[in-house]
N, C-alpha and C positions, 0 to 999 in steps of 0.2 A: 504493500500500500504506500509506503511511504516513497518508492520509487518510481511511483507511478505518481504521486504528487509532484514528487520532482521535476516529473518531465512537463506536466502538466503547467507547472509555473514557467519553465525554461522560455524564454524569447530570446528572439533577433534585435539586438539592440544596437543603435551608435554607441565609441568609446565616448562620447561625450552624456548621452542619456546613462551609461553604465556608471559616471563621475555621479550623477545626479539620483539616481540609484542607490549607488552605495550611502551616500550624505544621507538619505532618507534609513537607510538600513541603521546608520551607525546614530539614529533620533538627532542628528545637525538638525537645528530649527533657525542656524542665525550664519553667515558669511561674511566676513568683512573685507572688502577688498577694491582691485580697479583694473578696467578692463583692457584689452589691445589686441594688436592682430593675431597671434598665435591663438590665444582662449578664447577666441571672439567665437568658434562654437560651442565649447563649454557656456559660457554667456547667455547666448539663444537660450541654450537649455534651461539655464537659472531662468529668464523671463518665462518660461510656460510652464513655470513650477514654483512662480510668486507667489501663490498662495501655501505652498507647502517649506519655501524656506526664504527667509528674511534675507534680502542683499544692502548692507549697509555700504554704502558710496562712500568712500572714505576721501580725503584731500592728496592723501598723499601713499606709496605702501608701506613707508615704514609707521603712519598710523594706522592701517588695518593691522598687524602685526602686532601693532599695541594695543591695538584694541580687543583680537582675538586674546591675547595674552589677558589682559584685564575680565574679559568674560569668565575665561579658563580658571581666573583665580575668583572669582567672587561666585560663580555657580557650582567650581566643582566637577564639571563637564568638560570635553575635549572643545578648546576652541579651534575657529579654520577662517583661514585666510586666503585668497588669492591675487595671483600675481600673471602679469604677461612675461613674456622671453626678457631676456634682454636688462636691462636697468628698471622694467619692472621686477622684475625677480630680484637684482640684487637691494633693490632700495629695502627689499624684505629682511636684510643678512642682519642689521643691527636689531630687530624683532626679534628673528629666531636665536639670536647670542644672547639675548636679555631673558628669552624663557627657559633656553638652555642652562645657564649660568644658576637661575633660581628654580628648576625643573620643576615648572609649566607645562601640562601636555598641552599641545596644540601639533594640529594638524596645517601643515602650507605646500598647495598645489599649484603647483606653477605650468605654465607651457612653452613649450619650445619650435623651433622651426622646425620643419619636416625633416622624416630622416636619409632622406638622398642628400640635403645640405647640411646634416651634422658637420662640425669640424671642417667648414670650411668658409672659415671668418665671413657666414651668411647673416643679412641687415637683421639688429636685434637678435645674434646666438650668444648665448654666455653659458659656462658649463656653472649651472648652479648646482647641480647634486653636490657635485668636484670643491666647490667654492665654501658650501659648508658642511663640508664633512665633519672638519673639526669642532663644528657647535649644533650636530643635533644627536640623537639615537640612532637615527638612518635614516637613507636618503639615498635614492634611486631615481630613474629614470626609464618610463617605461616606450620601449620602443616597438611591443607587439599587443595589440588588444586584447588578446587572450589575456595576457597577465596583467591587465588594466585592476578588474574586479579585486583579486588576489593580492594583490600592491596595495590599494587602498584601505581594504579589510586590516591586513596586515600593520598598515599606518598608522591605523587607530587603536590595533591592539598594542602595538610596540609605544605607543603615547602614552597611553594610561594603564602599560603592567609595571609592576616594579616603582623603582624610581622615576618615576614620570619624566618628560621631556619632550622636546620638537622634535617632528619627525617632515622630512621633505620627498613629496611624488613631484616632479618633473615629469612632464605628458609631450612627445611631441604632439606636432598638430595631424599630423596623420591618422593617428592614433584615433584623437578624438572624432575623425570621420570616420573613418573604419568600421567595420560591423561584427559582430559574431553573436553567440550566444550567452546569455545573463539569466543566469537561478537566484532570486533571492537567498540569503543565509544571515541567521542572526550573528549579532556581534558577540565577541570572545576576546578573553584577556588568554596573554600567556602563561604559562606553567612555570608559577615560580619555585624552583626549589628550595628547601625548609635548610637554613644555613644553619641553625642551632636546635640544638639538645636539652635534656633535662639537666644533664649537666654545668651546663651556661646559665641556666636559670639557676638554679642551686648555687652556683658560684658570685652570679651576682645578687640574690637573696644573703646570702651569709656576708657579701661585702655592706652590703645597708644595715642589715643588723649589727654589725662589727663596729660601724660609723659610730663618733660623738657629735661630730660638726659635719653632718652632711649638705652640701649644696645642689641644688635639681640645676641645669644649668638646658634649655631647650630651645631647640633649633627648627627652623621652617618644617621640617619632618612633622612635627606634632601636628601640623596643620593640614600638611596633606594628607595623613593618616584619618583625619579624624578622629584621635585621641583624646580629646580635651576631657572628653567625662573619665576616663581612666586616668590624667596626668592630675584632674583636681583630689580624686580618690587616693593615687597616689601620694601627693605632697602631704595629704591631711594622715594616712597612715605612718607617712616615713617623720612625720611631724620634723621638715625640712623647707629651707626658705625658699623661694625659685625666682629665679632670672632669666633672660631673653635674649637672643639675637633679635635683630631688627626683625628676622623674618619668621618668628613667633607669634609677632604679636595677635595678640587673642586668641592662643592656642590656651592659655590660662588667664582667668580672671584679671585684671591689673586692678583692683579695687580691694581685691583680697587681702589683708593683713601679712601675707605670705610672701606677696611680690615688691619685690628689692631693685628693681628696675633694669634696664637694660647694663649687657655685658661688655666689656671694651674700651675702647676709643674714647666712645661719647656716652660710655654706661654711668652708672652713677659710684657715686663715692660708696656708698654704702656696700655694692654689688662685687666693683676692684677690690675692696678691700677684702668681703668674703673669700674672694676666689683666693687668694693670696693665705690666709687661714683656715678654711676649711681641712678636712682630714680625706674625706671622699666626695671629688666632683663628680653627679650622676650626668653623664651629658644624652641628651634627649634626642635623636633625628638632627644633629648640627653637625657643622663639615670643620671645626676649630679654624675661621679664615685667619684672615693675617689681622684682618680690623678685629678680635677677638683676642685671640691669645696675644699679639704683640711682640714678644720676644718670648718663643718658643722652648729657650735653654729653658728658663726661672715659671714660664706660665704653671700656676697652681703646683706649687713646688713643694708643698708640705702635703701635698694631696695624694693619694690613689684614683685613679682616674676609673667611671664604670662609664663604657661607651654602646650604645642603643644606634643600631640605624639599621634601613634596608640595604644599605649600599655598601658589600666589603671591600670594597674601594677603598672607603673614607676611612675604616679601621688601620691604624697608623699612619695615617699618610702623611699628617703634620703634627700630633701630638703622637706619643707611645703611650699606651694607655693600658693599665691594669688586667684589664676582662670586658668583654666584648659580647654582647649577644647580637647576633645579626637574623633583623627579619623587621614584620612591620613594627611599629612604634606600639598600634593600637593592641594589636595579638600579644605582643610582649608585654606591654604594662598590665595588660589584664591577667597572664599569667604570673605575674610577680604581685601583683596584687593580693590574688587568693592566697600567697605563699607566705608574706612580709608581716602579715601581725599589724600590733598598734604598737607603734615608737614611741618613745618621749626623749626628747632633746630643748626642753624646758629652758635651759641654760643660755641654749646655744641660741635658740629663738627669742629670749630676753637682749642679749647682746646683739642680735640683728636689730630688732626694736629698739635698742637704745641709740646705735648708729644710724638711722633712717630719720629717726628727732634730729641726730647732733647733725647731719649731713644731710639738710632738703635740698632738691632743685632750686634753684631762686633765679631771678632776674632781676631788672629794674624795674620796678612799679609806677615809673614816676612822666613813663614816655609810652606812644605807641611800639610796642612791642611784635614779636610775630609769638614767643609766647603767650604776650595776653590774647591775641588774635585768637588762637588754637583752645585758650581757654575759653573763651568768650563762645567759639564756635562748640564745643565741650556741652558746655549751656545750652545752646539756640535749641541743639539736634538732640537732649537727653541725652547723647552718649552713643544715640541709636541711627546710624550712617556708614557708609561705605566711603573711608576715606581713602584716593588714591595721592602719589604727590610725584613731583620730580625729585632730583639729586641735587644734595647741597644742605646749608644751614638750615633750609625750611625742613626738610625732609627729615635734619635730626629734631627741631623742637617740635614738630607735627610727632615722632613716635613719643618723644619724653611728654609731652603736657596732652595730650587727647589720651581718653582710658581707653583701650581697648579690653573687652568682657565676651567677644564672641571672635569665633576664627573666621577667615575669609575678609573681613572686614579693613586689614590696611595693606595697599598695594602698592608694592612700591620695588623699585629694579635695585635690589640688594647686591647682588654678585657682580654685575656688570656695572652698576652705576650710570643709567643711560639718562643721561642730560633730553629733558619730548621726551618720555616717559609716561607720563602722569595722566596730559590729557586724550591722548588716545585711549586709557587703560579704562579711565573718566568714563567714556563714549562707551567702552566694551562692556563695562560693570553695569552700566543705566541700563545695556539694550538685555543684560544677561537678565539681572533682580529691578526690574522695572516699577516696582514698590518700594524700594529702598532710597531715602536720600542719598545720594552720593557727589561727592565735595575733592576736587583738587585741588593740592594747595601746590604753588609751582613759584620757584623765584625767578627774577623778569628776565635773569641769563637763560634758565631752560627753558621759557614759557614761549620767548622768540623764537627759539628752534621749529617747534612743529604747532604755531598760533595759528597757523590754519585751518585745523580741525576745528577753530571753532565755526567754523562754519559748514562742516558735517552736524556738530550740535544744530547748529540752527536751523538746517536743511530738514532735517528731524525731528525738529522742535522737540529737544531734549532737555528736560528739566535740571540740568546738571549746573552744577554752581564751580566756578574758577575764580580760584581768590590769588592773586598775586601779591607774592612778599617782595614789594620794587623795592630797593635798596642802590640801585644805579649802578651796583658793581656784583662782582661775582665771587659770592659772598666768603663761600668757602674757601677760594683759593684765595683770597685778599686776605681772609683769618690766617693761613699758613706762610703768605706773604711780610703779615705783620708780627708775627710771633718769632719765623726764622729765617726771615730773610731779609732782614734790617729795611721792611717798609717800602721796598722797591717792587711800584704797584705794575708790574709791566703787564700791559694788555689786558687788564680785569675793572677795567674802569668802564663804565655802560652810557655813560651820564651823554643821551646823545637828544631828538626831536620828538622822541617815538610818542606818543598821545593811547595808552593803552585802552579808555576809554572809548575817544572818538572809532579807534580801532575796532573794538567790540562791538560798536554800536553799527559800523560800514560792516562787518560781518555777521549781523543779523542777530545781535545777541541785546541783551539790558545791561546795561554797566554804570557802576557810579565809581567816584575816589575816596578813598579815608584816609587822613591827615591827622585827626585827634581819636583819641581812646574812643572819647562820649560818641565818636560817630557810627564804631564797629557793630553794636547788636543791632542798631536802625538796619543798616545795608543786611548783616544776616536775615533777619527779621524779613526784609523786603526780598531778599534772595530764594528765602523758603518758600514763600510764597508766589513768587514768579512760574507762568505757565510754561518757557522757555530757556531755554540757557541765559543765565547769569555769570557777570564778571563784577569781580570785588577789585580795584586796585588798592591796596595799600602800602602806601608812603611811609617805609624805617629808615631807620639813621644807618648809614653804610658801613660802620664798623661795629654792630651787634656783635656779638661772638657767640658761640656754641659754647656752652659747658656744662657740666665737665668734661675738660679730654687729654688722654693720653699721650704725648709725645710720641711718634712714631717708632717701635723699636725700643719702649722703656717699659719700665714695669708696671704690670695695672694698678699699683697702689701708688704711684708718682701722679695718678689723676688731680688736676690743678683745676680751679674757676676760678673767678673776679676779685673771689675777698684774696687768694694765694699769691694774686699779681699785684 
């Protein structure tokens, strides 16, 4: 029977209805991208299949790519992007490196010229599979329609098994005219093998019970795991404080009495200094980057390290770590959980507590700030938003001052640090959770980069809010300009005609400026409320600084702010 339904569903399809096909297979309900001559039948297809999947017209591809990105991370689901041959395809490469880098599934199909003119520097060929090999999971190139179906199927399950990531189909165009035969089949993750034992569990159980001063330390993993109700269960059993990589946040409450702030660079005084006195660092789904550990001799040097990921890669690669269980985040905390008992480390939790009083975040109170901003917005939203941002000083007091209490919720290019980040991602996250507030906060060096998206916002009449931290220079590199480089502002200076306003308002959006504190909840207020994309400009003083932070290369309790300067 069942082979007889097979056949029975079996048709003659174009490789372009088969693209269109599988998207419907693998529940694609949204596409972001922009079109040209190689995909222009792929394209067709999309229009007579409008009602079955959303094509978001993006300004540019390395916005669709952020945007796919952006969706990918606020729903959960494989995002997809498309591109034409040529410098469409590669405008996509800083997207797919930025999802790469903080593994983002997404899916990016591009097309190519036909294959009698491969490889022979024909108008608009670029070997993109070739181009980024180095930044996805794989990435191929399909040159016979037969294995059109099977490539894409394939895409999607190598995207979202495992460690999640970008994955690249290249189509020539032949391809997509060509014809053969298309059976539906449902979608399928791959067979991941089970890396650890009862013995790792047991190893790392007896390491938490051994602990006096243990620290949970938790990495973007908790989030793609979907862990956060086994990591709250956890922290309250191992009765242990917990801390964050940027790319945590709201894998655990930040409101919780337990959380001691971000790790690092720009983590807090309270967090460096645990890490530096603890006895056993639990590290959670985290890859120990460089902005983390710092100087790798001395990082948590009085510690035993317990290290949790899917990825046995990441086991040793830059810290040596104690004991290892390698698998998901979520499977593993749950089975350490039933195992661990209830903790008491009383003591140790007193002395976390007492350094969180002596050591707050702080700023100045006395100016328009981009903390109070972040606070203020804290307020407007209840706490309840999707906040994405660019790279830079805003992007650090956007994680330190906004709570995050739920995963998915701040997006932001951790690993790569991609400057036009934010508001594509902005665009991706509105069209994923179309119920959700969601707020980019971008400083006026990144915002230039790819400000033309706002006018995909507006095409779309997307209720999405862009709050600009204008400061006239760029801001983080001017902070490390002025701290060690004896003030020598070369080329970070912005201060030029630009009217971010009048700008917003020629690109179809509502825009006002804030200059004083008193004017920031009005514009929120009015932001929230707007049926369209909204822009906030606000006006800070050009030498804000980030703090607390780390000197590159020193140790995380050498963390300095404003009162140490």
């Amino acid at each position: 029977m069942a082979s007889r339904k097979k056949k029975a569903e079996a048709r003659e399809l174009t490789g372009s209805q088969i693209v269109i096909e599988c998207l419907k297979e693998q529940g694609v309900d949204t596409v972001f991208g922009y079109p040209g001559g190689s995909i222009l039948n792929i394209y067709d297809e999309l229009y007579k299949h409008s009602d079955e999947i959303r094509h978001i017209l993006t300004s540019h591809e390395q916005g669709a790519a952020h945007a796919a990105d952006g969706y990918a991370r606020a729903t959960g689901k494989v995002g997809v992007c498309m591109a034409t041959s040529g410098p469409g395809a590669t405008n996509l490469v800083t997207g797919i490196a930025t999802a790469y880098m903080d593994s983002v599934p997404l899916v990016a199909i591009t097309a190519n010229v036909t294959l009698p003119w491969l490889g022979k520097d024909t108008f608009q060929e670029v070997d993109i599979a070739g181009i980024t090999m180095p930044i996805t999971k794989h990435g191929t190139i399909v040159k016979d329609v037969k294995d059109l179906a099977p490539t894409i199927r394939r895409a999607f399950a190598i995207a979202k098994s495992g460690r999640p990531g970008p994955v690249l189909v290249d189509i020539t165009k032949d391809v997509t005219a060509a014809k053969c035969m298309y059976t539906p089949e449902k979608p399928y993750l791959l067979d991941q093998p089970v890396q650890y034992d009862e013995n790792d569990i047991k190893k790392a159980v007896e390491l938490i019970k051994a602990s006096k001063k243990p620290l949970i330390y938790v990495g973007g993993g908790a989030v793609i795991s979907g862990a956060n109700k086994e990591l709250a269960e956890f922290a309250k059993k191992a009765d242990a404080p917990v801390c964050g990589s940027l790319m945590s946040k709201g894998s655990f409450d930040e409101t919780d009495a337990r959380y001691t702030g971000m790790i690092g660079m720009h983590g807090s005084k309270t967090t460096n200094k645990a890490v530096c006195e603890c006895d056993l660092l639990i590290t959670l789904g985290a890859r120990f980057s460089d902005r983390v550990v710092s100087d790798p001799k001395i990082f948590a040097s009085q510690a035993k390290i317990l290290h949790i990921d899917i990825d046995a890669a990441e086991i040793n690669k830059n810290i040596k770590v104690t004991a290892a269980v390698i698998g998901d985040l979520k499977e593993v905390l749950s089975k350490i959980n039933s195992k661990v008992g209830t903790l008491n480390h009383s003591e140790w939790m007193k002395h976390i507590k007492q350094m969180k009083a002596e050591m707050p975040l702080s700023y100045d109170k006395d100016t328009l700030t981009c903390p109070y901003v972040i606070e203020e917005l804290y307020k407007a939203t209840k706490g309840d938003a999707i906040i994405t941002t660019d790279v830079g000083q805003h992007q650090m007091w956007t994680a330190e001052y906004y709570k995050y209490t739920k995963p998915r919720t701040f997006l932001t290019s951790g690993g790569l640090g991609t400057m036009g980040y934010g508001l594509g991602a902005c665009i991706g996250a509105k069209v994923g959770v179309p119920d959700k507030t969601v707020v980019n906060i971008g400083g006026d060096g990144c915002f230039r980069m790819n400000m033309n998206e706002l006018a995909t916002a507006s095409r779309y009449n997307l209720p999405i809010i862009q709050i600009i931290i204008n400061n006239n220079v760029l801001g983080m590199v001017r902070q490390w300009q002025t701290l060690f480089y004896g003030a020598r502002y070369s080329q970070t200076v912005l201060e030029d005609k630009v009217d971010y306003v009048k700008l917003a308002e020629a690109l179809g959006c509502e825009a006002v400026r804030v200059t004083k504190k008193e004017e920031v909840m009005p514009a929120l207020k009015k932001a929230l409320k707007a049926k369209g994309p909204f822009v906030i400009d606000c006006v800070i003083a050009k030498d804000d600084k980030v703090f607390p932070m780390v000197p590159g290369g020193k140790p995380l309790d050498t963390a300095f702010d404003a009162s140490d300067m």
